[in-house]
DSSP file (Angstrom, degrees, kcal/mol; ACC not computed):
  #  RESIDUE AA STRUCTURE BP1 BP2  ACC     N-H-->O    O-->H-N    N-H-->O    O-->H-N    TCO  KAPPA ALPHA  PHI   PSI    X-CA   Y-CA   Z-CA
    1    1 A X              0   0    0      0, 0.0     2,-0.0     0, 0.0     0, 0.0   0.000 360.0 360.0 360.0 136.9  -18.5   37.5  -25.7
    2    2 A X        -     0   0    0      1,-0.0     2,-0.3     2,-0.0     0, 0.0  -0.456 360.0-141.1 -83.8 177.6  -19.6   37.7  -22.3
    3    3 A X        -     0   0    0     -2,-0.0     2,-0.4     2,-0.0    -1,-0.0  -0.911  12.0-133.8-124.4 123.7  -21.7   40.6  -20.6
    4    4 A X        -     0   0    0     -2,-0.3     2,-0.5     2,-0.0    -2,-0.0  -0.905  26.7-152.1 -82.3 140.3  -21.3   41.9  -17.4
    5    5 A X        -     0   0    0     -2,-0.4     2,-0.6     2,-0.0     3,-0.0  -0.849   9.6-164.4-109.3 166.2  -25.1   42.3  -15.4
    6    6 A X        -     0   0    0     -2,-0.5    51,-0.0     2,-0.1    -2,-0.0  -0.920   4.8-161.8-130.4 138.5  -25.8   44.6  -12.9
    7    7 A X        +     0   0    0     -2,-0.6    -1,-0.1     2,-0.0    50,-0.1   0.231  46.8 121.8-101.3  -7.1  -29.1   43.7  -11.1
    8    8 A X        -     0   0    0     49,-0.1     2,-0.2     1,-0.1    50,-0.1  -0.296  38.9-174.2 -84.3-173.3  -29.8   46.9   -9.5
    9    9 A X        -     0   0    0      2,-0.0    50,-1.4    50,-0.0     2,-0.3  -0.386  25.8-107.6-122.0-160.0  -32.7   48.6  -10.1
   10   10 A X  E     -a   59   0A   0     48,-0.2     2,-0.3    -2,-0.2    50,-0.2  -0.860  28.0-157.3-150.7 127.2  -35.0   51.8   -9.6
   11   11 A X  E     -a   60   0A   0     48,-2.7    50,-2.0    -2,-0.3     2,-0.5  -0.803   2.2-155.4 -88.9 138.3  -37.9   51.7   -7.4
   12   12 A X        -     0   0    0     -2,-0.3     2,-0.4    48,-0.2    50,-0.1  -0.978  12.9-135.6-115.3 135.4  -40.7   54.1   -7.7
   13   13 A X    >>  -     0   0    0     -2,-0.5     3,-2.8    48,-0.1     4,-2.3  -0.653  20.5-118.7 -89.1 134.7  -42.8   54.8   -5.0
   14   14 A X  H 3> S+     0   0    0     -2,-0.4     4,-0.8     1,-0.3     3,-0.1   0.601 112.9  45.7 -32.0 -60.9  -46.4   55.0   -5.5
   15   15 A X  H 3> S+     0   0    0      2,-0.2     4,-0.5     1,-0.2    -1,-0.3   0.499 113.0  46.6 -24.7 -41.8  -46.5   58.6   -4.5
   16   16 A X  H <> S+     0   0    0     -3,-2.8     4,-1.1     2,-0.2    -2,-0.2   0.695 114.5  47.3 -91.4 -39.5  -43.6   59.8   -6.5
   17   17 A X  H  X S+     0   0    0     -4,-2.3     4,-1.9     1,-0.2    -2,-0.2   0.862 111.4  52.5 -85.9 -29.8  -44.8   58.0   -9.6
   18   18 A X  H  X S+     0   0    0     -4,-0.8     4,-1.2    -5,-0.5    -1,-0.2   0.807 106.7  53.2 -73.8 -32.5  -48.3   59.4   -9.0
   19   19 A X  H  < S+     0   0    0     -4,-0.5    -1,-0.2     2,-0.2    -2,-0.2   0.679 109.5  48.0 -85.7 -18.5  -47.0   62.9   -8.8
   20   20 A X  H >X S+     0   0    0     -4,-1.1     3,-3.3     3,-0.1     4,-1.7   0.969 108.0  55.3 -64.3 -71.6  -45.1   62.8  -12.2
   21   21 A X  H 3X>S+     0   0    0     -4,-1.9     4,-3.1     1,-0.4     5,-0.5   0.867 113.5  34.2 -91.1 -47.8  -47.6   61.5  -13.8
   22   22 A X  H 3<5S+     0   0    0     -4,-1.2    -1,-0.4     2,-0.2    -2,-0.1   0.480 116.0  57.3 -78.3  19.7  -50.4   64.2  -13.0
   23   23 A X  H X>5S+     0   0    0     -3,-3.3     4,-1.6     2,-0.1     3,-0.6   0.724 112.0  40.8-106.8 -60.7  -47.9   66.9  -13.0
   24   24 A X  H 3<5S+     0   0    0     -4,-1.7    -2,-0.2     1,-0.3    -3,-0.2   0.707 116.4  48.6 -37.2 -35.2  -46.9   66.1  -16.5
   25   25 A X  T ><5S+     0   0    0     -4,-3.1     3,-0.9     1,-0.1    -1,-0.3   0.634  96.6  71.3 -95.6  -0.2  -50.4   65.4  -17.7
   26   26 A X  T <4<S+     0   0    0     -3,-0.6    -2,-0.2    -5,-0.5     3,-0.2   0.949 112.8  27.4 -35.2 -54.9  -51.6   68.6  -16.2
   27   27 A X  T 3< S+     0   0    0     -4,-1.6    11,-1.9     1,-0.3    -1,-0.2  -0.294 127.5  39.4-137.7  43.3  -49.7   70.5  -18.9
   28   28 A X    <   +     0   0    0     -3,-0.9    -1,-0.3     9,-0.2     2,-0.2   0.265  69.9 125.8 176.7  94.8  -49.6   68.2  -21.6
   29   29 A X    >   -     0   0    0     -4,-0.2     3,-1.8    -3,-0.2     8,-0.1  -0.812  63.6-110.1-170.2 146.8  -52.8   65.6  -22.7
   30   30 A X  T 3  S+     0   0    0      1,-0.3     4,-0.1    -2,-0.2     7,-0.0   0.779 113.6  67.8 -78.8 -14.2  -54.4   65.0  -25.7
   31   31 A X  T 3  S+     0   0    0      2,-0.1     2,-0.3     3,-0.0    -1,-0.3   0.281  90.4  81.8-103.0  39.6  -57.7   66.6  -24.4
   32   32 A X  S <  S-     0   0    0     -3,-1.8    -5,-0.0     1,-0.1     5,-0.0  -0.766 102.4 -88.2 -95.6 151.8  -55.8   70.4  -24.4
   33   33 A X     >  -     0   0    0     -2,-0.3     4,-1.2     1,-0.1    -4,-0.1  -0.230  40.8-119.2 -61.2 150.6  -55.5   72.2  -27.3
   34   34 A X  T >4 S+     0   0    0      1,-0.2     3,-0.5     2,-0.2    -1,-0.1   0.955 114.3  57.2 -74.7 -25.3  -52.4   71.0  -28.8
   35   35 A X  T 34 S+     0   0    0      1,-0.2    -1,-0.2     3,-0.0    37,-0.2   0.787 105.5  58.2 -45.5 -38.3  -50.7   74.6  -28.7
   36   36 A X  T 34 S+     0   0    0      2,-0.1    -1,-0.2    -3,-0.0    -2,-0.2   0.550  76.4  98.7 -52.7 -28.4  -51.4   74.5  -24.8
   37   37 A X    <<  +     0   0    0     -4,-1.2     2,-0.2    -3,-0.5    -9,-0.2  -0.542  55.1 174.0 -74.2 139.1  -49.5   71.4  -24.1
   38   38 A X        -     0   0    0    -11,-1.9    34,-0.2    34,-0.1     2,-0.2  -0.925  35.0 -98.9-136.4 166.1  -45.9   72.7  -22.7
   39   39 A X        -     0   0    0     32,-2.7    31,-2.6    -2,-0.2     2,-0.3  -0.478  40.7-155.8 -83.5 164.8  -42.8   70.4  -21.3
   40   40 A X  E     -D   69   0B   0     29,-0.3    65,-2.0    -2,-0.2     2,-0.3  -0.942   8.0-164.6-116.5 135.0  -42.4   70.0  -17.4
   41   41 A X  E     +DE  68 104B   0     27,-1.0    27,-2.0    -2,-0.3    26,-1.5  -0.998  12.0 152.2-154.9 141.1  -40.0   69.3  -15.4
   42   42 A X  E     -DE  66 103B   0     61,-4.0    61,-1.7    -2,-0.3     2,-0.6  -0.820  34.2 -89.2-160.9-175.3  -39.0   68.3  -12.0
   43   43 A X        -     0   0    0     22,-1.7    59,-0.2    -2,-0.2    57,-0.1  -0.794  25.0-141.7-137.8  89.1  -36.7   66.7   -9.4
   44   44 A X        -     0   0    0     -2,-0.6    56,-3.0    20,-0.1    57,-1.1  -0.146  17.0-149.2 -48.4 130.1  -36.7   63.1   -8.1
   45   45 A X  E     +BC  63  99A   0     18,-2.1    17,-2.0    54,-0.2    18,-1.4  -0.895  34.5 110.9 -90.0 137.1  -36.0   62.3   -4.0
   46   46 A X  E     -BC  61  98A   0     52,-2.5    52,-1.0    -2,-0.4     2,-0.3  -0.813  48.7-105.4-133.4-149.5  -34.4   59.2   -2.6
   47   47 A X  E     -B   60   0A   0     13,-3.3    13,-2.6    -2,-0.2     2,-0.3  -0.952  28.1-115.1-152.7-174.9  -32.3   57.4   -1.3
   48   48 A X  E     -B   59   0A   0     -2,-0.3     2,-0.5    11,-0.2    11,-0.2  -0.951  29.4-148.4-118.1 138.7  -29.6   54.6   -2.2
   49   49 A X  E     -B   58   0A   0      9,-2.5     8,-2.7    -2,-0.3     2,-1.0  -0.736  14.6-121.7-114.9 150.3  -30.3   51.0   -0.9
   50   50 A X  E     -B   56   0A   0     -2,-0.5     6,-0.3     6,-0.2     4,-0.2  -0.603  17.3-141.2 -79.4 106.9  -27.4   48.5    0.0
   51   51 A X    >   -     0   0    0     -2,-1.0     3,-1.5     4,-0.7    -1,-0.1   0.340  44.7 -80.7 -35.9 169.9  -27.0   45.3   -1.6
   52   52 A X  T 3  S+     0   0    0      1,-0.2    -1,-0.1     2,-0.1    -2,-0.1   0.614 129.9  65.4 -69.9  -9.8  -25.9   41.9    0.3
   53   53 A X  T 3  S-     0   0    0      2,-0.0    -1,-0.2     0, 0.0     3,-0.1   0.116 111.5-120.1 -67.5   2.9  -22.3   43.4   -0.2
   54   54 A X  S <  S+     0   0    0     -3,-1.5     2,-0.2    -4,-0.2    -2,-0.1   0.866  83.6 122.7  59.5  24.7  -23.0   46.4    2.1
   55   55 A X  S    S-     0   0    0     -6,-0.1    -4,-0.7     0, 0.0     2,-0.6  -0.489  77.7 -95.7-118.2-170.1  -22.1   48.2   -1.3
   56   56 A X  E     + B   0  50A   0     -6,-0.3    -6,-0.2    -2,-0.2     3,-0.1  -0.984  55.7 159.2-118.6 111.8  -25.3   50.9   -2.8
   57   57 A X  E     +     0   0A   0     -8,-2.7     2,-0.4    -2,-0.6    -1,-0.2   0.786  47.2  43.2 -56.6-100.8  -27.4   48.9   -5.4
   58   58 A X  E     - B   0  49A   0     -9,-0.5    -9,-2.5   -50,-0.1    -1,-0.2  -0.663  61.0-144.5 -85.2 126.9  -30.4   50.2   -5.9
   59   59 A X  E     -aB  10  48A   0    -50,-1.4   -48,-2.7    -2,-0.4     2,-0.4  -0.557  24.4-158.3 -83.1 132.0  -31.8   53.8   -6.3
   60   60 A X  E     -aB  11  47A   0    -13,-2.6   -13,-3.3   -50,-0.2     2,-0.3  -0.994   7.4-149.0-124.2 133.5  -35.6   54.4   -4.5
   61   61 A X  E     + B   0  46A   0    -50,-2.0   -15,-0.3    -2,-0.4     3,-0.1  -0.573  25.9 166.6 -79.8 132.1  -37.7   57.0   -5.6
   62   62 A X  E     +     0   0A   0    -17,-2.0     2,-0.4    -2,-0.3   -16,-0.2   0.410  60.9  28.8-122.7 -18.7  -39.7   58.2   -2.7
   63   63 A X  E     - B   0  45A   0    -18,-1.4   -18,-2.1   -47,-0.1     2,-0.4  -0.961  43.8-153.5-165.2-172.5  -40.9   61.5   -4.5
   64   64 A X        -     0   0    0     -2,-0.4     2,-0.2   -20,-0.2   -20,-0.1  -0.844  18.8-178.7-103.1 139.0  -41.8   63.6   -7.1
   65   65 A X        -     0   0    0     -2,-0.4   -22,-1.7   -49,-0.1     2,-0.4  -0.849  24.7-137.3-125.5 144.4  -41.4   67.5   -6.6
   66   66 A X  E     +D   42   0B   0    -24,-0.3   -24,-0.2    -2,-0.2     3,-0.1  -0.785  26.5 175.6 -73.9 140.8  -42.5   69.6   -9.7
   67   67 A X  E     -     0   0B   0    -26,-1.5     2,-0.3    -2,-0.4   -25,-0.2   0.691  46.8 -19.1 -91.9 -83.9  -40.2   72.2  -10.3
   68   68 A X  E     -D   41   0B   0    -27,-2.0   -27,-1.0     7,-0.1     2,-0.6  -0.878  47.2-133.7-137.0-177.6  -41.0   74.1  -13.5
   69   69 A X  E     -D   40   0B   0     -2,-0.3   -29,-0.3   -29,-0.2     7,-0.1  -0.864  22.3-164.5-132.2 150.8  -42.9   74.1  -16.8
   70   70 A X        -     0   0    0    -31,-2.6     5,-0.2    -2,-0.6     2,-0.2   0.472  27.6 -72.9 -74.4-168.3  -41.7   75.0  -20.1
   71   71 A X        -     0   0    0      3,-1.1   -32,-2.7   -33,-0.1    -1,-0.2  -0.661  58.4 -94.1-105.8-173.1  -42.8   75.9  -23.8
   72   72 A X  S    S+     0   0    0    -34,-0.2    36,-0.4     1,-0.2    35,-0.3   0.734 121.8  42.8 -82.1   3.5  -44.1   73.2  -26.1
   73   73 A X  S    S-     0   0    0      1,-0.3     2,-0.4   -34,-0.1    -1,-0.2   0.834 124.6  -9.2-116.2 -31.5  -40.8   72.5  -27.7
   74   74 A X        -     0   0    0    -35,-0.1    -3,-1.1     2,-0.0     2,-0.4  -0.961  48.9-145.6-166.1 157.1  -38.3   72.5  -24.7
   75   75 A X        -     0   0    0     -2,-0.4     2,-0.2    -5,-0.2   -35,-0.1  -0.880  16.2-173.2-110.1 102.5  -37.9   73.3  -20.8
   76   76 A X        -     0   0    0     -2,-0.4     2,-0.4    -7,-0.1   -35,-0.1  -0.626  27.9-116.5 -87.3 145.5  -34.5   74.8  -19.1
   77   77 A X        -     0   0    0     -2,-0.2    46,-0.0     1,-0.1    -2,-0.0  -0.811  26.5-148.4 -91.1 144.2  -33.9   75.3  -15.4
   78   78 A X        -     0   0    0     -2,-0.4     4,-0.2     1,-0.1    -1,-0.1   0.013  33.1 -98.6 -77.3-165.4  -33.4   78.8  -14.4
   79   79 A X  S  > S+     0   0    0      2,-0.1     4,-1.4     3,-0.1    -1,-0.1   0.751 123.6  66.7 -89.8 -17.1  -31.3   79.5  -11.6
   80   80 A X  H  > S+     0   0    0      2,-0.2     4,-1.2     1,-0.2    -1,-0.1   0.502  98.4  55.1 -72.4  -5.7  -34.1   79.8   -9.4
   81   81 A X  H  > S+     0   0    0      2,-0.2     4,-3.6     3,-0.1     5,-0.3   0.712 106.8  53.6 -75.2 -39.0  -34.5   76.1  -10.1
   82   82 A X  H >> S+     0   0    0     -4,-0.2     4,-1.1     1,-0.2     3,-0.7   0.890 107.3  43.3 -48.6 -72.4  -31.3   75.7   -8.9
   83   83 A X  H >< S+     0   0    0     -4,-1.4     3,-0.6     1,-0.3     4,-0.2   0.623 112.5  58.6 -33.6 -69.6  -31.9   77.4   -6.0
   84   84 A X  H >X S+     0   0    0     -4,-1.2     4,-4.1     2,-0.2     3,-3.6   0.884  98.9  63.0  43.2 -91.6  -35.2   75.2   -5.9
   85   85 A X  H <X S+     0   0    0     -4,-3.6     4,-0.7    -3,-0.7    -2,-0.3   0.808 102.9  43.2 -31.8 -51.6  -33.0   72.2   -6.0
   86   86 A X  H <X S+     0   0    0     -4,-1.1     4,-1.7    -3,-0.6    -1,-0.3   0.653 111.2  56.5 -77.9  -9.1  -31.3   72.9   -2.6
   87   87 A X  H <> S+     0   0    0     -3,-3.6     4,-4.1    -4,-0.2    -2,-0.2   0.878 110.7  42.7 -78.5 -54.1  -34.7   73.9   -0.8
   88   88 A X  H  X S+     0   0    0     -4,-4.1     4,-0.5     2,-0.2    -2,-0.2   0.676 114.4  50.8 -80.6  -2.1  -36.0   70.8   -1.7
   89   89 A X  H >< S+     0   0    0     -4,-0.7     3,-2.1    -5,-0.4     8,-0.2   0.925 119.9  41.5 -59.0 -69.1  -32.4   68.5   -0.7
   90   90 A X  H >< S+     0   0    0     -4,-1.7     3,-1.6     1,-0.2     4,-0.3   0.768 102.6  65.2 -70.8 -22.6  -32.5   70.2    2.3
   91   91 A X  H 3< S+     0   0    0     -4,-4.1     3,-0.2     1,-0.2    -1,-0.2   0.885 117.3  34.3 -29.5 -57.9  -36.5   69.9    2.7
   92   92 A X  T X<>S+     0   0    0     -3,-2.1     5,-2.1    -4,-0.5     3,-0.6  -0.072  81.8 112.3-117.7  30.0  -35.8   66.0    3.0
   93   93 A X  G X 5 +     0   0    0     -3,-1.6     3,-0.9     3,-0.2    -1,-0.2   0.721  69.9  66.2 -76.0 -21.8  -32.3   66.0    4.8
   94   94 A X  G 3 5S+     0   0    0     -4,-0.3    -1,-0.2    -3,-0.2    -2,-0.1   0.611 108.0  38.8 -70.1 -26.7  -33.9   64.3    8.1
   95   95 A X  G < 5S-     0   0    0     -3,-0.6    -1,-0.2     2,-0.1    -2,-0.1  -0.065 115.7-113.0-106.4  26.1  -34.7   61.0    6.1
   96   96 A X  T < 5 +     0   0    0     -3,-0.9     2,-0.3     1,-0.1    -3,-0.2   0.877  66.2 149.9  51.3  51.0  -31.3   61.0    4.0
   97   97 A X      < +     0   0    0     -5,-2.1     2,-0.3    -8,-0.2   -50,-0.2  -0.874  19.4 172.1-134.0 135.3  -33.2   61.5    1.1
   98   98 A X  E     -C   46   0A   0    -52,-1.0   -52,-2.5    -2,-0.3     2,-0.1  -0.981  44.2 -72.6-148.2 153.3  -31.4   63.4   -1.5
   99   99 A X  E     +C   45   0A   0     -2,-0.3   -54,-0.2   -54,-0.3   -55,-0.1  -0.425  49.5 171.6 -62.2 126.4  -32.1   64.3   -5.3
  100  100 A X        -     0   0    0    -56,-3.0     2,-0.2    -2,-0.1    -1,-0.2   0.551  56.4 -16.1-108.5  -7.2  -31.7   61.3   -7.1
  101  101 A X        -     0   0    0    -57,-1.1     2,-0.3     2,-0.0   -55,-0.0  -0.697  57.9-136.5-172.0-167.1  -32.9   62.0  -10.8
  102  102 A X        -     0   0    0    -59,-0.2     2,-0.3    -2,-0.2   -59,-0.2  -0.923  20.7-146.4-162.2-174.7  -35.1   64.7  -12.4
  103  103 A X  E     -E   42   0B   0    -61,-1.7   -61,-4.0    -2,-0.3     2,-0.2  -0.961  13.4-175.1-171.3 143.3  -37.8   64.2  -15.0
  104  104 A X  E     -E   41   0B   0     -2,-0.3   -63,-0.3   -63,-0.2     2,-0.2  -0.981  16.4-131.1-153.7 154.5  -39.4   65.8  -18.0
  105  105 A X        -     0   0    0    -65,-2.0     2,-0.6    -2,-0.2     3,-0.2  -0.550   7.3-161.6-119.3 162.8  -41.9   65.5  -20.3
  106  106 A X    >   -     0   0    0      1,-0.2     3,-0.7    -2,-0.2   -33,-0.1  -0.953  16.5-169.7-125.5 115.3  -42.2   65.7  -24.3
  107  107 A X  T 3  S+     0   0    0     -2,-0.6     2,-2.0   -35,-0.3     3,-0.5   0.938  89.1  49.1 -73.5 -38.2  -46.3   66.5  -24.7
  108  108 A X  T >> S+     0   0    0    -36,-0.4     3,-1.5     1,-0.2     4,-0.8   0.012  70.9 125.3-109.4  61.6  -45.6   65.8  -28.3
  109  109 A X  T <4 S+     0   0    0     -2,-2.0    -1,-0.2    -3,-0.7     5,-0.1   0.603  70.5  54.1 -92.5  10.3  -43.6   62.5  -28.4
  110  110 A X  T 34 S+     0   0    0     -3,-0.5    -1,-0.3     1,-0.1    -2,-0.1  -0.040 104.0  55.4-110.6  25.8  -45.8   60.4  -30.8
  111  111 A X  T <4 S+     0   0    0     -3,-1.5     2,-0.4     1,-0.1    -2,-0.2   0.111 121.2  32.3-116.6 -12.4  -45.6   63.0  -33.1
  112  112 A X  S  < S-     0   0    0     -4,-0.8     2,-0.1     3,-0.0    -1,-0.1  -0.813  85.7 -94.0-125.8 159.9  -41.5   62.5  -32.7
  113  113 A X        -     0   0    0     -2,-0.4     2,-0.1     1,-0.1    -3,-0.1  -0.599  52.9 -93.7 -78.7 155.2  -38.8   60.0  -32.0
  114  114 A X        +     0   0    0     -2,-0.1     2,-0.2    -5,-0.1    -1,-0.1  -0.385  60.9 177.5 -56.4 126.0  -37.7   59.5  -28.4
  115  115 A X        -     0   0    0     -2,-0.1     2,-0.5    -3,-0.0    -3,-0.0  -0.898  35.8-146.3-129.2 155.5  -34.6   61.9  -28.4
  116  116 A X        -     0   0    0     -2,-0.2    -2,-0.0     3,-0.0     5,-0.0  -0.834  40.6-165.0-110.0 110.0  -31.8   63.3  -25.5
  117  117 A X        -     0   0    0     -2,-0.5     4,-0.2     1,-0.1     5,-0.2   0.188  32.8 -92.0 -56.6-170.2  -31.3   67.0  -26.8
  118  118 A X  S >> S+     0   0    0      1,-0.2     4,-2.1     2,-0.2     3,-0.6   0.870 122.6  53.9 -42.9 -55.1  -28.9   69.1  -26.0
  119  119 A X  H 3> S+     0   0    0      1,-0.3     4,-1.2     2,-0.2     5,-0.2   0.548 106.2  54.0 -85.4  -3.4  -30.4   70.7  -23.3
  120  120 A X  H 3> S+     0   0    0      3,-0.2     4,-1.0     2,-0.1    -1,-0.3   0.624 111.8  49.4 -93.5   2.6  -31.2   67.4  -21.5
  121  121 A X  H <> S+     0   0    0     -3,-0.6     4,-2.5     2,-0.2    -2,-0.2   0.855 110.6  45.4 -72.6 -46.9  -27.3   66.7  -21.9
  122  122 A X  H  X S+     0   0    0     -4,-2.1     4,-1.3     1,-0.2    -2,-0.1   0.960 117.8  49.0 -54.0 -68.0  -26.3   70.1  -20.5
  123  123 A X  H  X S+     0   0    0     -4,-1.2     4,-1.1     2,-0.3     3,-0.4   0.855 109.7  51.2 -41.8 -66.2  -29.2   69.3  -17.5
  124  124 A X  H >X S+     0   0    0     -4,-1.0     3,-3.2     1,-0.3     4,-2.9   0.898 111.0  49.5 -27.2 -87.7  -27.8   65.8  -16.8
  125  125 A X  H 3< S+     0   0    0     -4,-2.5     4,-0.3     1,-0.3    -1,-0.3   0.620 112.9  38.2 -13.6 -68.8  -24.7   67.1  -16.5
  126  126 A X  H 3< S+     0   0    0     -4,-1.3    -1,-0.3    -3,-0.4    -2,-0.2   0.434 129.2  37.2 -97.7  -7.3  -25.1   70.3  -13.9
  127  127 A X  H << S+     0   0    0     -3,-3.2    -3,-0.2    -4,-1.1    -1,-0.2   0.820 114.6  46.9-126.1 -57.0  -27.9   68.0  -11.8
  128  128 A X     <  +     0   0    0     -4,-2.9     2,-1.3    -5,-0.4    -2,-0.2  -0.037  61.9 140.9-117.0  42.6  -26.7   64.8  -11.8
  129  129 A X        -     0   0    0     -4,-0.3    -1,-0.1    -5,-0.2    -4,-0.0  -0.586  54.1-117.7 -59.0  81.9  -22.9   64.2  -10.9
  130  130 A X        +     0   0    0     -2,-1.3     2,-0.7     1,-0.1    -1,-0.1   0.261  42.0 163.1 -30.4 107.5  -22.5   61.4   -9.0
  131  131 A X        -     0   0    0      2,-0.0     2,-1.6     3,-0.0    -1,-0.1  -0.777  16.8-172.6-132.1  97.9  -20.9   61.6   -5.0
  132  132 A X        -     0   0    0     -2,-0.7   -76,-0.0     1,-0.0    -2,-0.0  -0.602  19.9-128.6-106.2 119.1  -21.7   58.5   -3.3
  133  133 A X              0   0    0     -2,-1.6    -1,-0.0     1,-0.1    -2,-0.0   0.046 360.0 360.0 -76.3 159.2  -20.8   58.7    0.2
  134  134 A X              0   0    0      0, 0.0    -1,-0.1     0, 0.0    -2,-0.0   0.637 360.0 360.0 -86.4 360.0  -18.9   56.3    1.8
């Protein structure tokens, strides 16, 4: 049986990836009490880049915005994330840059398997519906 492969990628920009990473260990690392540690969550910017078909390949991350942070067992967006969400689109409308992704953290995920709940289903859904313009 054959495979089809897709070759694009996701780039992360040095900045973006750097801003995850200390916003997430901010508020959740093994040298906090473990009760302290809570999830996080927050909203990737980019853009989409064009293949040698003049068709949208690849996704680039160009940043990280934190949005909000959670309890230790799970994180929801309010509506004032929502609300969030359009500040920071429009924040970065001058470079085309639009929310490409979000991101969240599980402080206790070596005490569990890597999971997508519920609530990252529901969140997928309402954030990330795909409109790629032509």
């Amino acid at each position: 049986m054959g495979k089809d492969v897709d070759s694009s990628v996701v780039k992360i920009k040095a900045d973006a990836y750097y801003k995850m990473i200390l916003h997430v260990f901010r508020f959740g690392n093994k040298a906090r009490n473990h009760s302290q540690n809570i999830e996080v969550m927050g909203v990737l910017i980019g853009h989409l880049e064009e293949g040698e078909d003049k068709q949208f390949k690849n996704v680039i991350i160009e940043d990280a915005v934190p949005i909000s942070h959670g309890s230790s067992v799970e994180v929801e967006f309010s509506i004032n994330d929502y609300i969030f969400f359009e500040k920071a689109n429009s924040m970065y409308l001058e470079k085309n840059w639009f929310m490409v992704g979000w991101y969240h953290s599980h402080p206790d995920l070596f005490q569990h398997k890597i999971f997508f709940s519920p609530t990252d289903t529901i969140v997928k859904i309402q954030t990330m519906t795909v409109i790629i313009p032509k």
